[in-house]
C-alpha positions in Angstrom: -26.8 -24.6 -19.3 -29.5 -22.6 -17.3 -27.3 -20.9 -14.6 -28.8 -19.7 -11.6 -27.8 -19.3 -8.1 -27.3 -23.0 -7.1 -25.5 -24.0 -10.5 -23.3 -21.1 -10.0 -22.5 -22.4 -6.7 -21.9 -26.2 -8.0 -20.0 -25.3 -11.1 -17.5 -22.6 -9.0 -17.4 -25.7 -6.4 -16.1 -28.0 -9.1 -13.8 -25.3 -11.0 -11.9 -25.2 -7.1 -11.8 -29.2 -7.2 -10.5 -29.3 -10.9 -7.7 -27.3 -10.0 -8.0 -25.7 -13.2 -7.5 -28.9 -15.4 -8.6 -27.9 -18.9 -11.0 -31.1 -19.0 -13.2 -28.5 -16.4 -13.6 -25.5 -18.9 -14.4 -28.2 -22.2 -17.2 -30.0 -19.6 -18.3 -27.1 -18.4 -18.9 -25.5 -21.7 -19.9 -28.8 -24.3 -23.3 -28.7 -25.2 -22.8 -32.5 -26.3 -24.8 -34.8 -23.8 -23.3 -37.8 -25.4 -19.9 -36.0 -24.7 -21.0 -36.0 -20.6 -22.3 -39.1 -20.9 -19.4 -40.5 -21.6 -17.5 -39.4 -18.8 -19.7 -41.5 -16.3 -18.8 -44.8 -18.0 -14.9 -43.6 -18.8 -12.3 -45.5 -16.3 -9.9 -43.3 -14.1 -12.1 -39.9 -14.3 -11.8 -37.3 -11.2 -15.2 -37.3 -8.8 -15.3 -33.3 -10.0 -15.3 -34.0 -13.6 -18.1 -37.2 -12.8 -20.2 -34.7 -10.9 -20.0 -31.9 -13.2 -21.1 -34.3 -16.3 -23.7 -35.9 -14.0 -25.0 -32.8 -13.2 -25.6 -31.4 -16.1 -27.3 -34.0 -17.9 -29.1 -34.1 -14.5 -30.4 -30.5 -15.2 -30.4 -31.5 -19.3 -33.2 -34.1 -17.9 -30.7 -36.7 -19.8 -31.9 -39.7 -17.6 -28.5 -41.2 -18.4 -27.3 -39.2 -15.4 -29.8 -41.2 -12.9 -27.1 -43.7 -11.2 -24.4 -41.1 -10.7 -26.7 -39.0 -9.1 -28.4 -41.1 -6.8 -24.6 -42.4 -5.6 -23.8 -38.7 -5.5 -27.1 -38.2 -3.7 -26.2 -40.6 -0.8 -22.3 -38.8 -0.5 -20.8 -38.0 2.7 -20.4 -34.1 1.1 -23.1 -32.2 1.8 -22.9 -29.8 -1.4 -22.2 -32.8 -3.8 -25.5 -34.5 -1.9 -27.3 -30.8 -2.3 -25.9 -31.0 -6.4 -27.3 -33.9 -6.7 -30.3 -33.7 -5.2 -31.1 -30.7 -7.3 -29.8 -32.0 -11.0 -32.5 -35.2 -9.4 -35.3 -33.2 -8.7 -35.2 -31.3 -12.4 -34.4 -35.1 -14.1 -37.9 -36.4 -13.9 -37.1 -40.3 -14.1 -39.9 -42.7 -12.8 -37.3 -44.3 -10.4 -35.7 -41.4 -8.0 -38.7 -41.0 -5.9 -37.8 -44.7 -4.6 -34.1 -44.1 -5.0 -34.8 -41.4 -2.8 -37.3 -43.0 -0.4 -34.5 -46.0 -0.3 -31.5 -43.4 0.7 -34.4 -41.7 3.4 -35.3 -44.8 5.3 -31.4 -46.8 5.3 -30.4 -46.5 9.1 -27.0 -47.2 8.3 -27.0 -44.2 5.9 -28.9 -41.7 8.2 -26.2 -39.1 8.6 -26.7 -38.6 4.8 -30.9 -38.5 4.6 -31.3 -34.9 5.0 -31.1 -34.3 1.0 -33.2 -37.4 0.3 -35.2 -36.5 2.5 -35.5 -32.7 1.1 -36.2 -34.1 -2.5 -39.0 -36.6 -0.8 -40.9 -33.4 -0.3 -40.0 -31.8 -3.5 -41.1 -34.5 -5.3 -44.4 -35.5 -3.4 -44.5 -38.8 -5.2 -46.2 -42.1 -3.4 -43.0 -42.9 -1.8 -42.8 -39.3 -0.3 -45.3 -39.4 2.7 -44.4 -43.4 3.6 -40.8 -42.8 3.6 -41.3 -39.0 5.7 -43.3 -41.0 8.2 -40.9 -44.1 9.3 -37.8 -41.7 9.0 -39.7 -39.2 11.3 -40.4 -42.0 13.3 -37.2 -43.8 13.9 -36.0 -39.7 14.7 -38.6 -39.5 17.7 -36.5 -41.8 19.6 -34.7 -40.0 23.0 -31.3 -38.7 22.5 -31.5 -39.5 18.3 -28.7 -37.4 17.1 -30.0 -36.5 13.4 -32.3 -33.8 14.7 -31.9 -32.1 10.9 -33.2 -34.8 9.5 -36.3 -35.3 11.6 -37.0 -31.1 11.1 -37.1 -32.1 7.3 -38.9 -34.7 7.8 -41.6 -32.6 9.6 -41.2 -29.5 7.5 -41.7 -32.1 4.2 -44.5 -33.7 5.9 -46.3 -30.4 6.3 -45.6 -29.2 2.8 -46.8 -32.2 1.6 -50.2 -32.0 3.6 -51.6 -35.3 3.7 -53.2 -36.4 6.5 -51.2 -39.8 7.0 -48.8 -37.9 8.7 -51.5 -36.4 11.6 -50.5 -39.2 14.2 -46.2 -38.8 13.7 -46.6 -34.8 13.5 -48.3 -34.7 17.0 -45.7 -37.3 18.5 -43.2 -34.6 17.5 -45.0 -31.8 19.1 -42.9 -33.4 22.4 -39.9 -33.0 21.2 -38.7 -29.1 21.7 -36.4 -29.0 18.6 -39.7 -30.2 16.3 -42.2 -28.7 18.3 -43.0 -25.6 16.2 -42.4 -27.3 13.0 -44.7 -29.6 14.0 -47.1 -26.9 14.4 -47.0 -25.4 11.5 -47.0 -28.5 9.4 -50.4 -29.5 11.3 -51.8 -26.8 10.3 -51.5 -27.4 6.7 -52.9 -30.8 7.0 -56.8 -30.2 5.7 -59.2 -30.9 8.8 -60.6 -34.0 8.7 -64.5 -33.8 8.3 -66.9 -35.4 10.8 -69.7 -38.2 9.8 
């Protein structure tokens, strides 16, 4: 497994949940994706040792690992949503750009869009800017609590650069919290040309 900073911080995450269950250190260590696999379908296995296999044939780009992630994705923990999110973003399957689009947009889910929202922007598939737009625009609402969400939003918007999201990026520039964001991402948005 490639270990950098993040998959340190996800596999050192999961070695404190396991509570030092040998099932970790034989998960943690298997180079047999069949072996992970398995443990997603397997009844009565731990939410660590489901996460850990996910996530590694999430980073594997073992698309087996799609469903578990995206549930994972749209968790009330933000470091198994972050996990997630990352093992998504390095899976390459077709379908998480809507998964993540989906998870974005759900109202009833908002306190948990900040990492769909992230890979939206990471991804920059068709769903990206659609799903960046009516998020940031349900956020522009007075008093909207999720104000880490719309900054996201705005930041992904601006690396993204398309100029869909001119008319939703100057709404924000009212809203003090957004307001620089806002600026910046303008400013990568190319300038539209005259007749």
């Amino acid at each position: 497994m490639v270990v950098n900073e993040e998959s340190r911080s996800v596999t050192e995450r999961l070695r404190h949940e396991s509570q030092g269950a040998a099932a970790y250190d034989v998960l943690a260590a298997t180079g047999d994706l069949d072996e992970l696999a398995d443990v997603l379908t397997a009844p009565g296995q731990p939410l660590w040792a489901r996460e850990l296999a996910a996530y590694r044939l999430g980073l594997a780009g073992d698309r087996r690992a799609f469903e578990s992630l995206v549930l994972l994705l749209n968790h009330r923990d933000p470091p198994r949503c972050a996990a997630a999110a990352e093992a998504l973003a390095r899976l390459n399957d077709p379908r998480t750009a809507r998964a993540a689009a989906t998870l974005a947009t759900n109202e009833l889910r908002v306190a948990y869009a900040l990492q769909p929202v992230r890979l939206l922007a990471e991804l920059g598939a068709p769903e990206s800017v659609p799903a960046l737009i009516t998020t940031l625009e349900r956020r522009l609402r007075p008093h909207d609590p999720y104000r880490r969400v719309a900054l996201a939003c705005v930041e992904g918007l601006g690396t993204l650069g398309d100029d869909r999201a001119r008319r939703v990026l100057t709404e924000a520039l009212a809203h003090p919290t957004l307001a620089e964001a806002a600026v910046r991402a303008l400013s990568r948005i190319p300038a539209q040309r005259r007749g």
